[in-house]
TORKOL-4160 file (C-alpha; in steps of 0.2 Angstrom, whole numbers, padded with zeros to 4 digits, m for minus):
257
<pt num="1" X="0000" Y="0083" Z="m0117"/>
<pt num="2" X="m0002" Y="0064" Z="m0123"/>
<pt num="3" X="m0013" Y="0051" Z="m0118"/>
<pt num="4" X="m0006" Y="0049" Z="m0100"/>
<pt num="5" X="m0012" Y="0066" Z="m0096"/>
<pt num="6" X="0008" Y="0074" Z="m0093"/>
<pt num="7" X="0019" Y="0081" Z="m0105"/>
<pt num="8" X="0030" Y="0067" Z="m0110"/>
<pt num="9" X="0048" Y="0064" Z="m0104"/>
<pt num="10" X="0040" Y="0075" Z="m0089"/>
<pt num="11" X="0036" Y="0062" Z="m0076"/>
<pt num="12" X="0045" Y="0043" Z="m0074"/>
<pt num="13" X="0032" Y="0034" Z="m0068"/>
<pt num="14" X="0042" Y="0017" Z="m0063"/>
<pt num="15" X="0025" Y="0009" Z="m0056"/>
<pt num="16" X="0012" Y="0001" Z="m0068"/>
<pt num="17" X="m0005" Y="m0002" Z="m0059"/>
<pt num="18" X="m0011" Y="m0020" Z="m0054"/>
<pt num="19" X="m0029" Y="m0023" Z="m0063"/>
<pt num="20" X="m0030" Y="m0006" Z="m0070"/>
<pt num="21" X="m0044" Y="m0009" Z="m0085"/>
<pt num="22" X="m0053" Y="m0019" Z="m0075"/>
<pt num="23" X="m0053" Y="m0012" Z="m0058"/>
<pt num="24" X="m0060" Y="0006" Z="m0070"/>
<pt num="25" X="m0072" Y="m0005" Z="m0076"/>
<pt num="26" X="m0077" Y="m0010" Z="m0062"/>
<pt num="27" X="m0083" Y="0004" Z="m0054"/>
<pt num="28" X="m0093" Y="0008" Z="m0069"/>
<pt num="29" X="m0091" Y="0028" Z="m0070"/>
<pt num="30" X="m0103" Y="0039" Z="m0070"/>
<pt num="31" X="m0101" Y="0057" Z="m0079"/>
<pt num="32" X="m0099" Y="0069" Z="m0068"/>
<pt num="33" X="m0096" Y="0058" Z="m0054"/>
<pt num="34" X="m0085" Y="0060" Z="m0041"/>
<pt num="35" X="m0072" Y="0044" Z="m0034"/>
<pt num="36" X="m0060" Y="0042" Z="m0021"/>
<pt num="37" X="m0044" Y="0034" Z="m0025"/>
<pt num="38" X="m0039" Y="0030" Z="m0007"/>
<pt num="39" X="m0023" Y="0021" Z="m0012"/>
<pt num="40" X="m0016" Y="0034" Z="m0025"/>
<pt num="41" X="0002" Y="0029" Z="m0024"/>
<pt num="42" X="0010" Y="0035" Z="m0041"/>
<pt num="43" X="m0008" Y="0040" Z="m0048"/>
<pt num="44" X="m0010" Y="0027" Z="m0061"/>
<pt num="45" X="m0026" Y="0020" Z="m0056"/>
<pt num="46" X="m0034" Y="0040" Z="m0052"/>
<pt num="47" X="m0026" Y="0044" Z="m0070"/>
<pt num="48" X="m0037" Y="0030" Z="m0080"/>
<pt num="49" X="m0052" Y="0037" Z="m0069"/>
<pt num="50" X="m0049" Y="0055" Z="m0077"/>
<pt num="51" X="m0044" Y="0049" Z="m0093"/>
<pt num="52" X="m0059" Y="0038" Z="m0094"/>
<pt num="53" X="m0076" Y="0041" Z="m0102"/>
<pt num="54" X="m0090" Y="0046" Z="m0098"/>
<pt num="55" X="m0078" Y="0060" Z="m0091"/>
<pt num="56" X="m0078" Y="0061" Z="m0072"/>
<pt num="57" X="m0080" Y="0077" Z="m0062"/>
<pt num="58" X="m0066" Y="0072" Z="m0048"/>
<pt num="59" X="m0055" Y="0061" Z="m0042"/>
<pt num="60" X="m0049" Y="0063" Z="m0023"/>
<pt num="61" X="m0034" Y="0055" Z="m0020"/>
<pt num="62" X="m0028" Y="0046" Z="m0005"/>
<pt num="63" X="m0011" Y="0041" Z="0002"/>
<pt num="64" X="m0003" Y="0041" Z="0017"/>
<pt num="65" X="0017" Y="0038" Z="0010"/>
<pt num="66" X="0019" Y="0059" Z="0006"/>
<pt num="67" X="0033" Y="0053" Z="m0006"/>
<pt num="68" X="0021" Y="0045" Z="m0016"/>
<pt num="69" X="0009" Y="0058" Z="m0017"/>
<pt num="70" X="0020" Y="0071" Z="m0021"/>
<pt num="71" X="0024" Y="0062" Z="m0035"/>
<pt num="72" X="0004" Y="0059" Z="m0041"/>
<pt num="73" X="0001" Y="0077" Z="m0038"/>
<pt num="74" X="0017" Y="0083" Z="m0052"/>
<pt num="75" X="0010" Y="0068" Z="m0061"/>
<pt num="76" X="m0008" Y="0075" Z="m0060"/>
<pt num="77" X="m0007" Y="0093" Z="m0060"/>
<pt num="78" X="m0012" Y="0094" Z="m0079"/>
<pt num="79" X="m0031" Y="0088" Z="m0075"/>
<pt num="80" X="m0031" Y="0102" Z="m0063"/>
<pt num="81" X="m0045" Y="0104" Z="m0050"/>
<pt num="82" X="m0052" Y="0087" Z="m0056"/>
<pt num="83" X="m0039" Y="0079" Z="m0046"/>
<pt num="84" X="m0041" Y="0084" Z="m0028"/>
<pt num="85" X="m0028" Y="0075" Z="m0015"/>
<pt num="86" X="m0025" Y="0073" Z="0007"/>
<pt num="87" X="m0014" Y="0065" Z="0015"/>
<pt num="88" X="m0018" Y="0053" Z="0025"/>
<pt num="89" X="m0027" Y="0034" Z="0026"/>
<pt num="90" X="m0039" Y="0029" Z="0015"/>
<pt num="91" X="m0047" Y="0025" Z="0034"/>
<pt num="92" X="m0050" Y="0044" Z="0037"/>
<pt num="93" X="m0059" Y="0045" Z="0017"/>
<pt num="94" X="m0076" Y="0052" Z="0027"/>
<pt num="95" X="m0065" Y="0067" Z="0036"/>
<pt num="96" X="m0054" Y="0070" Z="0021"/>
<pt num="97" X="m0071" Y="0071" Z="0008"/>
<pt num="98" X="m0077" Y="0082" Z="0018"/>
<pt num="99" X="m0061" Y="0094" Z="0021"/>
<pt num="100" X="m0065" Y="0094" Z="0002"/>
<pt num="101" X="m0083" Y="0097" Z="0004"/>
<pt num="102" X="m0088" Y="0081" Z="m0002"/>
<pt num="103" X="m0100" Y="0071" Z="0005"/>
<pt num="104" X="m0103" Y="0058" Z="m0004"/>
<pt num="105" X="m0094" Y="0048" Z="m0019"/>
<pt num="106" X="m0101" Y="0038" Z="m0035"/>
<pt num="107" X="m0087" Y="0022" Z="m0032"/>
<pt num="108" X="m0071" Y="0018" Z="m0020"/>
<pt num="109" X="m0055" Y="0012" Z="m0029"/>
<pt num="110" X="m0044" Y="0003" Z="m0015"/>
<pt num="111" X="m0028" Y="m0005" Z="m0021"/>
<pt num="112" X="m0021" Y="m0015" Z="m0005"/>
<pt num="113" X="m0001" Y="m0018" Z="m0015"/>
<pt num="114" X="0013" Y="m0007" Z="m0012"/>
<pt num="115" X="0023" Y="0001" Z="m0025"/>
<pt num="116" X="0038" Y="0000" Z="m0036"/>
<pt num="117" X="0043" Y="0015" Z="m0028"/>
<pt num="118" X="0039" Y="0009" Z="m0011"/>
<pt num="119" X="0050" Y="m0008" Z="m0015"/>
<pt num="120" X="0064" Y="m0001" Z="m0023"/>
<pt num="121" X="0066" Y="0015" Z="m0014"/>
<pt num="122" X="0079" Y="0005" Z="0000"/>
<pt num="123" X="0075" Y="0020" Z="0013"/>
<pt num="124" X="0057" Y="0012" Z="0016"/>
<pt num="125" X="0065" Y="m0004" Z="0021"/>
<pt num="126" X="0053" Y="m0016" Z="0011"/>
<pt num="127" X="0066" Y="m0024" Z="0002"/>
<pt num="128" X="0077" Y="m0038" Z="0004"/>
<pt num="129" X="0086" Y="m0037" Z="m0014"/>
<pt num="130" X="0095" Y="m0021" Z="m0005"/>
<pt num="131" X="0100" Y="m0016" Z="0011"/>
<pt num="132" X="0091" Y="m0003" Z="0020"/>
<pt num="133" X="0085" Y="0002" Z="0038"/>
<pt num="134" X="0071" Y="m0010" Z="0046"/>
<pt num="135" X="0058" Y="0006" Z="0044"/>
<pt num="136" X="0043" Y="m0002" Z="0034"/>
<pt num="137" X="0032" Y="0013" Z="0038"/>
<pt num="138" X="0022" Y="0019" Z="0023"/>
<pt num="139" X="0019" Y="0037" Z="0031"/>
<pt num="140" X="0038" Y="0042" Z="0037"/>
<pt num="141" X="0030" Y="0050" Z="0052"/>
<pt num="142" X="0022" Y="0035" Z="0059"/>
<pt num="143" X="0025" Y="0027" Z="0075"/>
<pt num="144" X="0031" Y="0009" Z="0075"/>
<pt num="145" X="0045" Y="0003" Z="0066"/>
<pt num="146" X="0052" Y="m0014" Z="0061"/>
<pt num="147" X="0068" Y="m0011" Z="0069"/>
<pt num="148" X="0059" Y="m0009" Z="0085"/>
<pt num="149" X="0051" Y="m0024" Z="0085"/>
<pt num="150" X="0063" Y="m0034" Z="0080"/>
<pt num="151" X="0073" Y="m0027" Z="0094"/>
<pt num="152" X="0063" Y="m0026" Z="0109"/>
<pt num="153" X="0048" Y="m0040" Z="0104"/>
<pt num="154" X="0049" Y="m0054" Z="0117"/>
<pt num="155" X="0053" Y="m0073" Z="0106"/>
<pt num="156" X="0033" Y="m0076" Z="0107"/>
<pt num="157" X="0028" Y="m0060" Z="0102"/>
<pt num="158" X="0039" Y="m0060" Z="0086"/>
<pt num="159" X="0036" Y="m0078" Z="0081"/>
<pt num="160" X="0015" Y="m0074" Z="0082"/>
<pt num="161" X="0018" Y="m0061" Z="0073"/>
<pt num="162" X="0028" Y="m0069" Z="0059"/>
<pt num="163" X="0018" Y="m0085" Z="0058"/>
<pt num="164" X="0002" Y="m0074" Z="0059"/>
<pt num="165" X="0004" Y="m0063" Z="0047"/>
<pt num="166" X="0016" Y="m0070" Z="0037"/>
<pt num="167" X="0007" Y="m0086" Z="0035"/>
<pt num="168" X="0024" Y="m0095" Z="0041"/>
<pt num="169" X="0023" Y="m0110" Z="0049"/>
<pt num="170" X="0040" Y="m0109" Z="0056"/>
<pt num="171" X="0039" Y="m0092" Z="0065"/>
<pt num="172" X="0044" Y="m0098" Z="0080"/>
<pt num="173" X="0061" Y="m0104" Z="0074"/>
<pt num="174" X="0065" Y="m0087" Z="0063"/>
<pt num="175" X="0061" Y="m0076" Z="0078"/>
<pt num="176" X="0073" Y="m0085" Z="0089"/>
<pt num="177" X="0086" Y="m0084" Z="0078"/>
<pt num="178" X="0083" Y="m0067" Z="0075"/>
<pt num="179" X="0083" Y="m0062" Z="0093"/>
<pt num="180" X="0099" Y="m0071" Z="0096"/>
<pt num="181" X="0105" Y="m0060" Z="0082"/>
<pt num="182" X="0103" Y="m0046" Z="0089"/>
<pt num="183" X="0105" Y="m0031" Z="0085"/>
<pt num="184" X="0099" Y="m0033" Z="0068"/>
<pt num="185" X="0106" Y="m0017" Z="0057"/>
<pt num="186" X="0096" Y="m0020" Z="0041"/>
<pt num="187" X="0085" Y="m0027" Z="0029"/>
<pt num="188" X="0102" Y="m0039" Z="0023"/>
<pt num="189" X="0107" Y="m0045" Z="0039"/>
<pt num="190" X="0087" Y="m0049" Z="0043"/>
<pt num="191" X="0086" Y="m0058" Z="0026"/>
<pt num="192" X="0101" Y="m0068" Z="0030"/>
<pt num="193" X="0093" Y="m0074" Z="0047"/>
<pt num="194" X="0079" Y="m0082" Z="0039"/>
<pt num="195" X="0088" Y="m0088" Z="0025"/>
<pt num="196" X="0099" Y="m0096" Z="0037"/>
<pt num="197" X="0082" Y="m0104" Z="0046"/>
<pt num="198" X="0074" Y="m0109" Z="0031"/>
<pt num="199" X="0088" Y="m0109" Z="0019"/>
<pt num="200" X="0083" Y="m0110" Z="m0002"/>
<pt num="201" X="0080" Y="m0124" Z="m0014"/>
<pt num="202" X="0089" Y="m0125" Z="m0031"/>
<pt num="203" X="0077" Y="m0115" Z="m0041"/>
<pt num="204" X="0069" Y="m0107" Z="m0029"/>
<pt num="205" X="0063" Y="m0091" Z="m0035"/>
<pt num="206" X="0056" Y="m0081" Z="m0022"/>
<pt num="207" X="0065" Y="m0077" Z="m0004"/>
<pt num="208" X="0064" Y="m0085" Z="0010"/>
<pt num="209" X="0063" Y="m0068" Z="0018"/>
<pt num="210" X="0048" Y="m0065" Z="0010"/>
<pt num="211" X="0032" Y="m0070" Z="0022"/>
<pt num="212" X="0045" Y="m0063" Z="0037"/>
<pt num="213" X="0045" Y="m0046" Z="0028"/>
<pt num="214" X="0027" Y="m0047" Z="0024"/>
<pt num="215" X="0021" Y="m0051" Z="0043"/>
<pt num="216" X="0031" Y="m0036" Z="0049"/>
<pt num="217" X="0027" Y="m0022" Z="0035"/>
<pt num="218" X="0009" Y="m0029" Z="0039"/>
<pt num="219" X="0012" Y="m0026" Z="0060"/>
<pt num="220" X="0021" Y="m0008" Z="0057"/>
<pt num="221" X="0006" Y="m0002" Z="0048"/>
<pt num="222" X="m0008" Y="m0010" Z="0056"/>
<pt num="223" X="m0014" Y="m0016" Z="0038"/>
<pt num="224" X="m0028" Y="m0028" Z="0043"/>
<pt num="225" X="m0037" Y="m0017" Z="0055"/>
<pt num="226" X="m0033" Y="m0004" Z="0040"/>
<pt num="227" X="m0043" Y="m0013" Z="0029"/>
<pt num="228" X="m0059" Y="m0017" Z="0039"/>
<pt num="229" X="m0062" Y="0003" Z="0045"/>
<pt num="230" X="m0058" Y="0006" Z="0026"/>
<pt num="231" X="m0071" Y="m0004" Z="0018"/>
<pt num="232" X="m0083" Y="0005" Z="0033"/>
<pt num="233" X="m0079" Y="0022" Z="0029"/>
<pt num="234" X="m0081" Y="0017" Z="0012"/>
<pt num="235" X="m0098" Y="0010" Z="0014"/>
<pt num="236" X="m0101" Y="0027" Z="0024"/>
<pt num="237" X="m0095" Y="0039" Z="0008"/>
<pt num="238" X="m0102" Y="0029" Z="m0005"/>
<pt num="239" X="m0120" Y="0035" Z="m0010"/>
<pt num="240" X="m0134" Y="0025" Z="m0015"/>
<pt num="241" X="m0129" Y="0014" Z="m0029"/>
<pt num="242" X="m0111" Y="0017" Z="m0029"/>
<pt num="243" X="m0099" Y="0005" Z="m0029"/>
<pt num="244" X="m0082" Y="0000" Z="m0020"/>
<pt num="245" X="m0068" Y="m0010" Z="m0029"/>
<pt num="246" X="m0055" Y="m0019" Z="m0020"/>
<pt num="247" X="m0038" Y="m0027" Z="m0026"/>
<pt num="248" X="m0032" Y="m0037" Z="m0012"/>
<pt num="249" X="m0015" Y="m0049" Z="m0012"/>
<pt num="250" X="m0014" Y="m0062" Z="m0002"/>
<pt num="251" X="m0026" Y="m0072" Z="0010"/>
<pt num="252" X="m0027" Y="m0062" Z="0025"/>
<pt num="253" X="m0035" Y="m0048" Z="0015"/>
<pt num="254" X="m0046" Y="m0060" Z="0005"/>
<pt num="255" X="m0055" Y="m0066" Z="0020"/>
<pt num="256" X="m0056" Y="m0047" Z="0030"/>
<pt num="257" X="m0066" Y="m0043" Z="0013"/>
C-alpha cells in the first residue's frame, strides 16, 4: 500500500481535489477526531483526512451520486473501519451520524464542485463536450430531470430559471428558442440552441452553453436550498470548537455562505 492508501495500479482515480492542502488544513484535525466528508465524490479529500496527522479516528463519508461512492469505498477499503460511508445528502449528515452512532464531529468538509467523473461520464448529462440524455441528477434515483423541464416548463419558468441561476442575462431569449425547439433529445442539440442564441467569439474559450447547463443542474438538484439546510445540519453535528470548511464556485454559493 503507497502513499494514496490503495495498492497501486488498483484504483484510477480521474478526479484531483479542488483546494485539498488547504481545505485539510483548515479544519485543523484533531487526533482521534471524528469528520464528515459530506461530499466524498472519489474520496480524495476523506483520503488526505485519514492520511493526515495527527491521525484521525474516522472519516464518514457522504454522497448522494451511488457511482461515486462505490468508487470511494473500493478506493478506501484499505483504511478499514476508519472510513465509514451512507448514501445520501450531505443535508441528512445528523440522521446518517447517528445511523453510525455518531453524535457529534470535530470539523465538516463540504466541497460544493462536481466531479471529473460526474462531467465526463456522458450518462449524467453534465456535459456539453459530448452528447448524453438531459438527466443532470447526481442521485440516479432522484426525481426531476433536465429533460423534463426543458420539455414541459412554460417560456417564463425556463427563462427564471436560466437567468436566475445561471446568472444569464439573456435567459429569456435561450428559453424561447429552446421551447421552439422542442423536443430537445440531448445535451448536443441543447448546446447547439444556445450557441445559436448567444453564438461565440474568436477565442472564446468557455461555451456558451455553460451558465444554461449550470442554472438547470442547479434546479434538478435543488442545490441552493441544499446548501443552506447543509451548513445547518452542520452547525447541528459539529461539537464545541469544531470546525466547518466550505469550497463553493461561483456567486450564488458565496452569498448562501
Amino acid at each position: 500500500m503507497d502513499r494514496t492508501g490503495h495498492n497501486p495500479g488498483e484504483i484510477a482515480v480521474s478526479h484531483e481535489p479542488v483546494l485539498l492542502a488547504e481545505s485539510v488544513q483548515h479544519l485543523m484535525l484533531k487526533e482521534a477526531g471524528v469528520y464528515v466528508d459530506g461530499t466524498t465524490g472519489q474520496g480524495g479529500h476523506s483520503e488526505a483526512m485519514l492520511l493526515a496527522e495527527p491521525q484521525v479516528k474516522a472519516v464518514l463519508g457522504i454522497d448522494w451520486d451511488p457511482r461515486s461512492l462505490e468508487f470511494a469505498q473500493s478506493r478506501l477499503a484499505d483504511f478499514a473501519d476508519r472510513f465509514l460511508s451512507a448514501a445520501g445528502s450531505y443535508t441528512q449528515m445528523v440522521e446518517l451520524a447517528a445511523g453510525q452512532g455518531i453524535s457529534s464531529v470535530d470539523g465538516v468538509l463540504l466541497d460544493l464542485g462536481f466531479s471529473s467523473l460526474q462531467i465526463e461520464g456522458p450518462e449524467y448529462g453534465l456535459s456539453f463536450q459530448e452528447d448524453g440524455p438531459l438527466d443532470m441528477r447526481y442521485n440516479p434515483e432522484g426525481g426531476l430531470t433536465a429533460e423534463e423541464i426543458i420539455s414541459s416548463y412554460s417560456e417564463h419558468e425556463l427563462g427564471q430559471i436560466i437567468r436566475r441561476y445561471g446568472e444569464e442575462p439573456r435567459g429569456m431569449a435561450i428559453a424561447r428558442a429552446i421551447i421552439k425547439e422542442r423536443p430537445v433529445q440531448g445535451t448536443a442539440q441543447l448546446a447547439s440552441i444556445v450557441g445559436s442564441v448567444l453564438g461565440r467569439r474568436p477565442g472564446q474559450r468557455v461555451s456558451p452553453a455553460t451558465k444554461t447547463f449550470q442554472a438547470l443542474r442547479i434546479a434538478v438538484n435543488d442545490e441552493l436550498s441544499n446548501v443552506e439546510r447543509g451548513i445547518d445540519a452542520a452547525i447541528t453535528l459539529l461539537a464545541p470548537g469544531g470546525r466547518l470548511a466550505v469550497i463553493s464556485y461561483h456567486s450564488l454559493e458565496d452569498r448562501i455562505i
